[in-house]
Backbone as XML, in Angstrom:
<?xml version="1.0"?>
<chain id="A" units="angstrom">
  <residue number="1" name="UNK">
    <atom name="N" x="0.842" y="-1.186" z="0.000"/>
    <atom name="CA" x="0.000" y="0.000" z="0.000"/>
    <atom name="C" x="0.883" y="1.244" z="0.000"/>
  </residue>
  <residue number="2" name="UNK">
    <atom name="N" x="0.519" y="2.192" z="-0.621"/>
    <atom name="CA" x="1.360" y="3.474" z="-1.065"/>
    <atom name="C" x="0.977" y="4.659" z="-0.014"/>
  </residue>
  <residue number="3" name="UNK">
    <atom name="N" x="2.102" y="5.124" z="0.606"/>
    <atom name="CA" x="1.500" y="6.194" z="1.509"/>
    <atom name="C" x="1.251" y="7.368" z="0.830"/>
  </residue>
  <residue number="4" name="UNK">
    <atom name="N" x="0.700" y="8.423" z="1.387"/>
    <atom name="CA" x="0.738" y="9.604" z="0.962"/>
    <atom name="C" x="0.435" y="10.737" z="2.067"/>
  </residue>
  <residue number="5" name="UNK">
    <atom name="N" x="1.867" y="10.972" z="2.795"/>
    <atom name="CA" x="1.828" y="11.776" z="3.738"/>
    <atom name="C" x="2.443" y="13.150" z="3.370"/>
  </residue>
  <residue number="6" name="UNK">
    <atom name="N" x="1.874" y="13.998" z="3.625"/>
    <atom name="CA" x="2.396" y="15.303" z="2.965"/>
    <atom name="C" x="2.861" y="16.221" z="3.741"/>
  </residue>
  <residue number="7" name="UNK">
    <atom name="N" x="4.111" y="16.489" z="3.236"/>
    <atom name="CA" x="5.040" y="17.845" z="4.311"/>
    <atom name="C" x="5.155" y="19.252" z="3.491"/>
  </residue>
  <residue number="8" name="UNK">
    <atom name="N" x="5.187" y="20.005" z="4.350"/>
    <atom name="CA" x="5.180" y="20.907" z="3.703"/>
    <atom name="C" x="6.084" y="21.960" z="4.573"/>
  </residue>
  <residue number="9" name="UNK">
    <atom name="N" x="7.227" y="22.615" z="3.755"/>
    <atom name="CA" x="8.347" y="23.133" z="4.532"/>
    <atom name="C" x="9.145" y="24.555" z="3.434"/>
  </residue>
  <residue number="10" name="UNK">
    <atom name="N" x="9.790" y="25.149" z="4.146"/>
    <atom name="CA" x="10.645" y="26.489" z="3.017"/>
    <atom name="C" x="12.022" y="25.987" z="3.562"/>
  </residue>
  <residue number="11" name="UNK">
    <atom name="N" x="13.026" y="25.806" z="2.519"/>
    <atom name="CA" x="14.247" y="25.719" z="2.283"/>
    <atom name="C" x="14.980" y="26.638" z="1.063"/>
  </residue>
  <residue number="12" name="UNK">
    <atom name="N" x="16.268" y="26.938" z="1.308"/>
    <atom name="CA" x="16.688" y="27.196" z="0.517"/>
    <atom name="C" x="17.550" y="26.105" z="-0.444"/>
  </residue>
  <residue number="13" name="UNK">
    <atom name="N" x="17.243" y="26.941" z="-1.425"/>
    <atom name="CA" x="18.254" y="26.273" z="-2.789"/>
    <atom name="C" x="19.505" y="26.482" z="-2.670"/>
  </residue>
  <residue number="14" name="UNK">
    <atom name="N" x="20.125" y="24.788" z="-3.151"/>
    <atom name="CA" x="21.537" y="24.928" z="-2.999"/>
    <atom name="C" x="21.910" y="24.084" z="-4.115"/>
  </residue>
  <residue number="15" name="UNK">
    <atom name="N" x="23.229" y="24.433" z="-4.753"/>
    <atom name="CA" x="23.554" y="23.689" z="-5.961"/>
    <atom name="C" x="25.025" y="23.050" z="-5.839"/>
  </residue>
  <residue number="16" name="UNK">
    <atom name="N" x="24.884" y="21.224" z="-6.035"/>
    <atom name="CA" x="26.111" y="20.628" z="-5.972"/>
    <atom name="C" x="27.421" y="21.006" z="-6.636"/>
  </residue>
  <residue number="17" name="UNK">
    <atom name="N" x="28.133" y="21.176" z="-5.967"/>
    <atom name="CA" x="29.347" y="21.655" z="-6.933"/>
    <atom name="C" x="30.093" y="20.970" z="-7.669"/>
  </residue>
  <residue number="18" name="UNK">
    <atom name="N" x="30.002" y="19.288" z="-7.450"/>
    <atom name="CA" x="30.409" y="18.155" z="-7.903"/>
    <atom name="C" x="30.393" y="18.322" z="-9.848"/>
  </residue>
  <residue number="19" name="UNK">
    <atom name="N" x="30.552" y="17.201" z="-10.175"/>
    <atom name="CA" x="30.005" y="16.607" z="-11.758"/>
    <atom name="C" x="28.600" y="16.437" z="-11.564"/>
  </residue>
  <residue number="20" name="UNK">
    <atom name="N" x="27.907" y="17.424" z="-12.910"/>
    <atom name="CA" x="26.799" y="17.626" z="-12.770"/>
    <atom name="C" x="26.110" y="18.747" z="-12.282"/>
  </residue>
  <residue number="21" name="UNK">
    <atom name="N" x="26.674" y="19.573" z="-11.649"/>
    <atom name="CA" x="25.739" y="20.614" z="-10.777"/>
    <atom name="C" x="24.588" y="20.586" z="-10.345"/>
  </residue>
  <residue number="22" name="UNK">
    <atom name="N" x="23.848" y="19.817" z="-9.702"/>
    <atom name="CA" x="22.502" y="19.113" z="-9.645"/>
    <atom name="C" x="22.118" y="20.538" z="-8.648"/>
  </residue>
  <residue number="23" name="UNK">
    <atom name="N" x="21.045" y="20.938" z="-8.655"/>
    <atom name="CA" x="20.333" y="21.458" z="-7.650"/>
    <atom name="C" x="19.690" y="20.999" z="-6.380"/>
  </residue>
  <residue number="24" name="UNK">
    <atom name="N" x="19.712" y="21.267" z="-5.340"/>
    <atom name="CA" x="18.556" y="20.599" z="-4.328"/>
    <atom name="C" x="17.912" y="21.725" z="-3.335"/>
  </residue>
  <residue number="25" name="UNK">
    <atom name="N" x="16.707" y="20.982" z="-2.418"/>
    <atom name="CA" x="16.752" y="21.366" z="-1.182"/>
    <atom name="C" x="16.873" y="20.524" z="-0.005"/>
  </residue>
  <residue number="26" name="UNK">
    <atom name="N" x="16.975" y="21.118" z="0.732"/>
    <atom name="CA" x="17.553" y="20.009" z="2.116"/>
    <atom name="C" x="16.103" y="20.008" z="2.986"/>
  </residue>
  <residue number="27" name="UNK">
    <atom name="N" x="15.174" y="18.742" z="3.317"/>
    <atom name="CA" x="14.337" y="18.812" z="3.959"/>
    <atom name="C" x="14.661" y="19.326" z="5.299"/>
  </residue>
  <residue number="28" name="UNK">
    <atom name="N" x="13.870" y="19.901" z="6.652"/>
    <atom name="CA" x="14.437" y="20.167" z="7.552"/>
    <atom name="C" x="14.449" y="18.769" z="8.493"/>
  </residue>
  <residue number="29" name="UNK">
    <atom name="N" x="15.739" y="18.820" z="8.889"/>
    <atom name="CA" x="16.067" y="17.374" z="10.102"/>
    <atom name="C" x="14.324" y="17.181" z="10.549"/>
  </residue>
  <residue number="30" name="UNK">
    <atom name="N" x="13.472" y="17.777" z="11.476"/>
    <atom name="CA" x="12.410" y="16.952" z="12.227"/>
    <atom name="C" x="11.703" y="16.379" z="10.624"/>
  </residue>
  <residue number="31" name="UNK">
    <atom name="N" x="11.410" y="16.959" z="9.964"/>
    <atom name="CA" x="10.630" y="16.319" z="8.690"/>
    <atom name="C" x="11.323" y="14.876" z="8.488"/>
  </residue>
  <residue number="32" name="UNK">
    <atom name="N" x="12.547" y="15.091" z="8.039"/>
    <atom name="CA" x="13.752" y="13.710" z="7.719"/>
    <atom name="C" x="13.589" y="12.659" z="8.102"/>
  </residue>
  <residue number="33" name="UNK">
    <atom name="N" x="13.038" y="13.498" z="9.965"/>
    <atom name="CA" x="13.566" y="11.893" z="11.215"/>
    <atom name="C" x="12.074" y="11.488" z="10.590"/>
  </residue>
  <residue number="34" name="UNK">
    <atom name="N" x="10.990" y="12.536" z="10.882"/>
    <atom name="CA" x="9.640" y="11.919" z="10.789"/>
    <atom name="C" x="9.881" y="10.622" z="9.737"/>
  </residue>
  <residue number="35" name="UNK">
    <atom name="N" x="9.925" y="10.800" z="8.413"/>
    <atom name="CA" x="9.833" y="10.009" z="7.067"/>
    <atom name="C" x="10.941" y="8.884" z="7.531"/>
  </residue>
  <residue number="36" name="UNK">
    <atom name="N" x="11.987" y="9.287" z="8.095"/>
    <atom name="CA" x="13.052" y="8.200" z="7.849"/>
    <atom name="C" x="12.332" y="6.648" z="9.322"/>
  </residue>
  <residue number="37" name="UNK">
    <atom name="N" x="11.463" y="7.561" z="10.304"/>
    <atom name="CA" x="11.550" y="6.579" z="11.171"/>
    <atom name="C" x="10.313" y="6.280" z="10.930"/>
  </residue>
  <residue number="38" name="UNK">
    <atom name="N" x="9.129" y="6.617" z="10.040"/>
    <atom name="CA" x="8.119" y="5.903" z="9.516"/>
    <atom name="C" x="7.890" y="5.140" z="8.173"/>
  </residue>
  <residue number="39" name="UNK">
    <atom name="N" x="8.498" y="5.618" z="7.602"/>
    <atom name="CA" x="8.649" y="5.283" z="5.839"/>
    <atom name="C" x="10.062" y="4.664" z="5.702"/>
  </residue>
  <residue number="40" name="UNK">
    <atom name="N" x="10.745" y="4.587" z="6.501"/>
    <atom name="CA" x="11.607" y="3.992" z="5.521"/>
    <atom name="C" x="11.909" y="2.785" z="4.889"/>
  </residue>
  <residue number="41" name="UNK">
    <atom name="N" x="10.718" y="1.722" z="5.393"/>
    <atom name="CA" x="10.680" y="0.283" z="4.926"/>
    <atom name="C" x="10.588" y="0.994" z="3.537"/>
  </residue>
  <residue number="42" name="UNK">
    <atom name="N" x="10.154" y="1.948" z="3.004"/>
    <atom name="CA" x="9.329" y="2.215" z="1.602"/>
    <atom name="C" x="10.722" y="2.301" z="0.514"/>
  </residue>
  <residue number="43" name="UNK">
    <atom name="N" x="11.927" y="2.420" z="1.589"/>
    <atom name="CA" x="13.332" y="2.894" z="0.717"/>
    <atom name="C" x="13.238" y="2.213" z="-0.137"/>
  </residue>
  <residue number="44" name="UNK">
    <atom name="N" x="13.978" y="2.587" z="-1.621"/>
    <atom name="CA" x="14.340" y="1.527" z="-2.417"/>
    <atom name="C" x="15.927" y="1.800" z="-2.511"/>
  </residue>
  <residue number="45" name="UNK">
    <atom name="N" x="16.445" y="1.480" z="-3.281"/>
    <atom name="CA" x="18.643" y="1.440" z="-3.403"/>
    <atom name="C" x="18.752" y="2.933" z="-2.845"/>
  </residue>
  <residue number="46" name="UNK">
    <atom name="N" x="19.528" y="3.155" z="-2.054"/>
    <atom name="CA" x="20.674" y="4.383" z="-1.740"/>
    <atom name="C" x="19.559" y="5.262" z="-0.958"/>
  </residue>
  <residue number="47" name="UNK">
    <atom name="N" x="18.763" y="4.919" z="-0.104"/>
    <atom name="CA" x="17.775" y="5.673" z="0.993"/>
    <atom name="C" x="16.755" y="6.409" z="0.024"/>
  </residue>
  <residue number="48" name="UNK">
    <atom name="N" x="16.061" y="5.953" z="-1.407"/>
    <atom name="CA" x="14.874" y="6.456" z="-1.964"/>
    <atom name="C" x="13.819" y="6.586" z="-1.855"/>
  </residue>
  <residue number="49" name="UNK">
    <atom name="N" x="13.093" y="6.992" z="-1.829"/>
    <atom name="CA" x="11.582" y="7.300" z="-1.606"/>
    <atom name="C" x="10.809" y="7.777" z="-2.921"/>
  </residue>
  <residue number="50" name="UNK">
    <atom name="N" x="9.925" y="7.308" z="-3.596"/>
    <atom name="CA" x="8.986" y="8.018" z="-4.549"/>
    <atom name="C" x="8.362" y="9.239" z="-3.797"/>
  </residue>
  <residue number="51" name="UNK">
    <atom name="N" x="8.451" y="10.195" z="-4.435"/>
    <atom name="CA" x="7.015" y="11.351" z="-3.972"/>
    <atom name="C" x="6.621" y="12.108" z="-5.152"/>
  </residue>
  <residue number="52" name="UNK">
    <atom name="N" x="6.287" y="13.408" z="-4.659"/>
    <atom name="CA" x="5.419" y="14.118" z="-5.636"/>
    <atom name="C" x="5.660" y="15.400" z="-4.757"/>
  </residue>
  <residue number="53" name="UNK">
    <atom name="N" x="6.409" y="16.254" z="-5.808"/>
    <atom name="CA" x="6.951" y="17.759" z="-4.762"/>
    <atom name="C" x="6.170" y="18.970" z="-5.831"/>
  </residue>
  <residue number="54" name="UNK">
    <atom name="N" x="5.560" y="19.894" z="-5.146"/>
    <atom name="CA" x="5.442" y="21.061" z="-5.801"/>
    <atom name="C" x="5.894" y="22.549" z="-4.841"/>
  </residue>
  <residue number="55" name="UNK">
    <atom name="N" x="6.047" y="23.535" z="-5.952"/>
    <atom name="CA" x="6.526" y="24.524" z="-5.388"/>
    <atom name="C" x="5.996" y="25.317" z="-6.724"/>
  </residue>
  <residue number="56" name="UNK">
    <atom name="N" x="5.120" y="26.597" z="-5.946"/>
    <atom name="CA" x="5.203" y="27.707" z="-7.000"/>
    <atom name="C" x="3.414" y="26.693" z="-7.640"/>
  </residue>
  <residue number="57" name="UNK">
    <atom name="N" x="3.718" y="27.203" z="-9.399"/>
    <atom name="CA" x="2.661" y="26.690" z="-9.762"/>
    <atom name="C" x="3.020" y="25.541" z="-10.619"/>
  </residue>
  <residue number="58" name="UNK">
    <atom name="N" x="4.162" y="24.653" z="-10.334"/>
    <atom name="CA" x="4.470" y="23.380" z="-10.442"/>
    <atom name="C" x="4.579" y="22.101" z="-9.815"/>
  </residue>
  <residue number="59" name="UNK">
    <atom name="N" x="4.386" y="21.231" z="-10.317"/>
    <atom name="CA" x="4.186" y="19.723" z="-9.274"/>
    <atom name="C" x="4.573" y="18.769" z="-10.402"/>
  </residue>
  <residue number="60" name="UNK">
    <atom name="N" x="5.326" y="17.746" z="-9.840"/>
    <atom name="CA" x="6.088" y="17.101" z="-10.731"/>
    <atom name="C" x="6.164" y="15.732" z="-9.637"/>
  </residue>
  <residue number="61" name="UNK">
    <atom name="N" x="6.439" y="14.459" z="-10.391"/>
    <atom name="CA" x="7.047" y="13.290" z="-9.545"/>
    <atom name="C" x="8.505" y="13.255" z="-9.424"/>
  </residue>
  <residue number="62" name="UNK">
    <atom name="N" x="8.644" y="12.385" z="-8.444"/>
    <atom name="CA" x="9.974" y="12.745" z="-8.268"/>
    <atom name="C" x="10.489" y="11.402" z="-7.362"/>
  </residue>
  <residue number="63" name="UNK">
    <atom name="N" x="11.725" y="11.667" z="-6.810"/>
    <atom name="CA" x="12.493" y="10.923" z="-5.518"/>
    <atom name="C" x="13.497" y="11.486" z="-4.472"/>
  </residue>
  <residue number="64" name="UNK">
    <atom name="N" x="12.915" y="11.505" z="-3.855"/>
    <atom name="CA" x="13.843" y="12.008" z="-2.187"/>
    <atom name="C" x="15.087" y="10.888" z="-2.084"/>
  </residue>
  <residue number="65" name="UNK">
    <atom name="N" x="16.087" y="11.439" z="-1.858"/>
    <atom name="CA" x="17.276" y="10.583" z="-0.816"/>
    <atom name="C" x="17.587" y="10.965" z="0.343"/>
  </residue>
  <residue number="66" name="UNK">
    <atom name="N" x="18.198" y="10.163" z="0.906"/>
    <atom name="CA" x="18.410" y="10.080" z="2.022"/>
    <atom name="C" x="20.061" y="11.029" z="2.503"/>
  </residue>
  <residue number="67" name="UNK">
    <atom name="N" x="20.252" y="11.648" z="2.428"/>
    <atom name="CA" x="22.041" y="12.084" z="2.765"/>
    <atom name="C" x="22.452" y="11.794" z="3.950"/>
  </residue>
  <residue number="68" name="UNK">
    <atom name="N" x="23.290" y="10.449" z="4.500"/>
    <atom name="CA" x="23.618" y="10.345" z="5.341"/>
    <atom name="C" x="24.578" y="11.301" z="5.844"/>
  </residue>
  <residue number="69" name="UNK">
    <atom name="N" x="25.166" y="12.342" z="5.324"/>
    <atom name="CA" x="26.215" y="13.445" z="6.375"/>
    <atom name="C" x="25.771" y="14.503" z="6.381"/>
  </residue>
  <residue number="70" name="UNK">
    <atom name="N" x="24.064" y="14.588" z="5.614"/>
    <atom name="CA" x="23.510" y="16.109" z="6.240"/>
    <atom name="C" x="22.322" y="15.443" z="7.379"/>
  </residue>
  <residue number="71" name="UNK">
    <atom name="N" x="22.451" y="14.339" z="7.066"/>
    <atom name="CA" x="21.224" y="13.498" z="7.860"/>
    <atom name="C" x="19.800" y="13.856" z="7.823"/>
  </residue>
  <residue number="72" name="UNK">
    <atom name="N" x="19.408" y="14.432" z="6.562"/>
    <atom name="CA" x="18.124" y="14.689" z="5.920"/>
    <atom name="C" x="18.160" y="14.444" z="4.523"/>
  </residue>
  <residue number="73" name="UNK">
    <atom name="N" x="17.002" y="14.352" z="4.177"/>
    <atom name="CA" x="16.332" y="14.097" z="2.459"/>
    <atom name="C" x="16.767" y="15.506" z="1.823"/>
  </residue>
  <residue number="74" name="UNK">
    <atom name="N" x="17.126" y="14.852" z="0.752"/>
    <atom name="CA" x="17.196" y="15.691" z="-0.493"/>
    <atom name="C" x="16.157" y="15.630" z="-1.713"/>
  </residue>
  <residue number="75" name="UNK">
    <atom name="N" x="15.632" y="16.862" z="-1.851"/>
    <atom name="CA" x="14.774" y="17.060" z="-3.216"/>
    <atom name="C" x="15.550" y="17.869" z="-4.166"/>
  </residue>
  <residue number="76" name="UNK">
    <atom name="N" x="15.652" y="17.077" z="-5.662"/>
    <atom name="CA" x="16.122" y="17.202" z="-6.633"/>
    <atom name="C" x="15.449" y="18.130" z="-7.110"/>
  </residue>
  <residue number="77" name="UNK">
    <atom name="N" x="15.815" y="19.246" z="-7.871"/>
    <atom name="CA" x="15.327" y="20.200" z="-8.639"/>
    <atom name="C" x="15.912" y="20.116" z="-9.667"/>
  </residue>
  <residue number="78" name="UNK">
    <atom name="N" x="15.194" y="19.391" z="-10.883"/>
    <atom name="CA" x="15.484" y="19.424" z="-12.400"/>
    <atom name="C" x="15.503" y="20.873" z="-13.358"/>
  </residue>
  <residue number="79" name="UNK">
    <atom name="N" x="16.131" y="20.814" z="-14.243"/>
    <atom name="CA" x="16.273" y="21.908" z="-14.968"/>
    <atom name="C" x="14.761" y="22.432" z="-15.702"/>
  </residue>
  <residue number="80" name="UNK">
    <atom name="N" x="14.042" y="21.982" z="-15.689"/>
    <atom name="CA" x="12.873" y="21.960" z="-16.131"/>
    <atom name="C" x="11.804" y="22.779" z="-15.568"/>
  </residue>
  <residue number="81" name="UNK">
    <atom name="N" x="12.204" y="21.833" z="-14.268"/>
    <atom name="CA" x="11.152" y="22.710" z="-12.736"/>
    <atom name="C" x="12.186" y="24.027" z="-12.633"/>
  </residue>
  <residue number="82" name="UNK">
    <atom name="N" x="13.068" y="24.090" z="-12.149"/>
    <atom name="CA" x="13.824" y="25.578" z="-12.372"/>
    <atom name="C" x="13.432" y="26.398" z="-13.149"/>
  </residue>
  <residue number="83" name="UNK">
    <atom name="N" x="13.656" y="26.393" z="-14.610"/>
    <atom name="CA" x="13.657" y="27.148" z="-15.537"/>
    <atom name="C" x="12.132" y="27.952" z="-15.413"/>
  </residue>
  <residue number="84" name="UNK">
    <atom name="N" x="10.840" y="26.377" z="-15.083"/>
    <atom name="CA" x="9.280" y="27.249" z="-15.122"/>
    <atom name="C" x="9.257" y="27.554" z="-13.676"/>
  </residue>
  <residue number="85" name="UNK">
    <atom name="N" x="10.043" y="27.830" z="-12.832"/>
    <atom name="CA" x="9.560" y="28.734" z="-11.765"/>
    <atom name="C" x="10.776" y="29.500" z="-11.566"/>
  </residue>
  <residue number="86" name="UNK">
    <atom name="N" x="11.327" y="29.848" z="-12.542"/>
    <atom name="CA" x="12.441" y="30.914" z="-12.320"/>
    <atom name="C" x="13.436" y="30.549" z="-10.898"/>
  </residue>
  <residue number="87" name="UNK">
    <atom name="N" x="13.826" y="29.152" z="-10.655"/>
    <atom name="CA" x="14.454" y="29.260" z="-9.374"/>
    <atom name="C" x="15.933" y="29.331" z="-10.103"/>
  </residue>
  <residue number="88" name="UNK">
    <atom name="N" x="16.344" y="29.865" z="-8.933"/>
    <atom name="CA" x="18.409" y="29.827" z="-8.486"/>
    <atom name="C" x="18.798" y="29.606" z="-7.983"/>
  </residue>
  <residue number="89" name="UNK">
    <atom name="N" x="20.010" y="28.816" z="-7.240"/>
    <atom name="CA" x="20.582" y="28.551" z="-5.861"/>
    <atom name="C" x="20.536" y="29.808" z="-5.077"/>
  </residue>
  <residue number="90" name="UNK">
    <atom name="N" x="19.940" y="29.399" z="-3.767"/>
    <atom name="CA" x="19.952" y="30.552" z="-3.209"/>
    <atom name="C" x="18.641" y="31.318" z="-2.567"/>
  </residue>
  <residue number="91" name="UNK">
    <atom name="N" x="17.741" y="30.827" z="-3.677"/>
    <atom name="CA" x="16.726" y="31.107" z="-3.485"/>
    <atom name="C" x="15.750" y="30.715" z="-2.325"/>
  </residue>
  <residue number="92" name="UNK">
    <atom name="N" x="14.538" y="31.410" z="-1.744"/>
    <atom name="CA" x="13.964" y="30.202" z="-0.703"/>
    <atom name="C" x="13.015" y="29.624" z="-1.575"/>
  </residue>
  <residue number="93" name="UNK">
    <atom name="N" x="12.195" y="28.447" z="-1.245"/>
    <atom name="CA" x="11.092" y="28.010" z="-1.755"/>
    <atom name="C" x="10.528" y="27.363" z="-0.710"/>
  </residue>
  <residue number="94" name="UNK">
    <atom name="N" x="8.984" y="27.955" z="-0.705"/>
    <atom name="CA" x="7.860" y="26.549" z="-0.282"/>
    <atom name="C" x="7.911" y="25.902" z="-0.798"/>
  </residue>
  <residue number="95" name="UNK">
    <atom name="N" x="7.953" y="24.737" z="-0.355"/>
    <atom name="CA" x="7.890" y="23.120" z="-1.287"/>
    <atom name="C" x="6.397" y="22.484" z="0.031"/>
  </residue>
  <residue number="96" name="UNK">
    <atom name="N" x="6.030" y="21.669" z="-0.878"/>
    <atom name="CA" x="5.247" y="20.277" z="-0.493"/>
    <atom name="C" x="5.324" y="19.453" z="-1.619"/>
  </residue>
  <residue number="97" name="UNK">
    <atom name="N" x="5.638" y="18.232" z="-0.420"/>
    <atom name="CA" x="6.288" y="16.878" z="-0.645"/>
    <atom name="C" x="5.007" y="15.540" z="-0.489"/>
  </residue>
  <residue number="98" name="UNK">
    <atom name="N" x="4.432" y="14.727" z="-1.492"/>
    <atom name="CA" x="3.810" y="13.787" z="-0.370"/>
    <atom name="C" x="4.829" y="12.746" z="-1.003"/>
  </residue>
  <residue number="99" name="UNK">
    <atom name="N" x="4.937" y="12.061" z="0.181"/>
    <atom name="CA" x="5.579" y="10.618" z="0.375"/>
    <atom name="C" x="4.677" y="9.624" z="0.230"/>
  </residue>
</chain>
């Protein structure tokens, strides 16, 4: 059975500096523990989660990870979702997430 618990939180944008430059936001730690110590049977490889994140007047599917050395979920921000809501690193955003 598929949950669908929904968080809803403001983070700022931050962009990997690695290969790739990926964008994210960092869920806040109590959100993290919540999902990680109820959902996480739901993980699939490398601490994943399916959800469904919107921000702005976009909503898209998606997948949360897990970052074990910030010790919260990461939401991916594709170039796509960026571009139609004008985001930048740096920026804040409301996001909601359902898991």
């Amino acid at each position: 059975m598929e949950s669908k618990i929904e968080f809803a939180f403001s983070a700022e944008v931050w962009q990997y500096l690695g290969i790739g430059g990926w964008f994210f936001v960092s869920f806040p730690e109590s959100i993290s523990a919540e999902i990680r110590n109820n959902l996480k049977w739901q993980e699939e490889g490398w601490g994943r989660l399916k959800a469904t994140a919107k921000t702005g007047n976009t909503a898209w599917k998606t997948s949360i990870w897990f970052d074990t050395k910030k010790n919260t979920y990461l939401l991916p921000l594709k170039a796509e979702i960026r571009k139609r809501e004008h985001i930048e690193a740096g920026n804040m955003l409301n996001i909601i997430v359902k898991v």
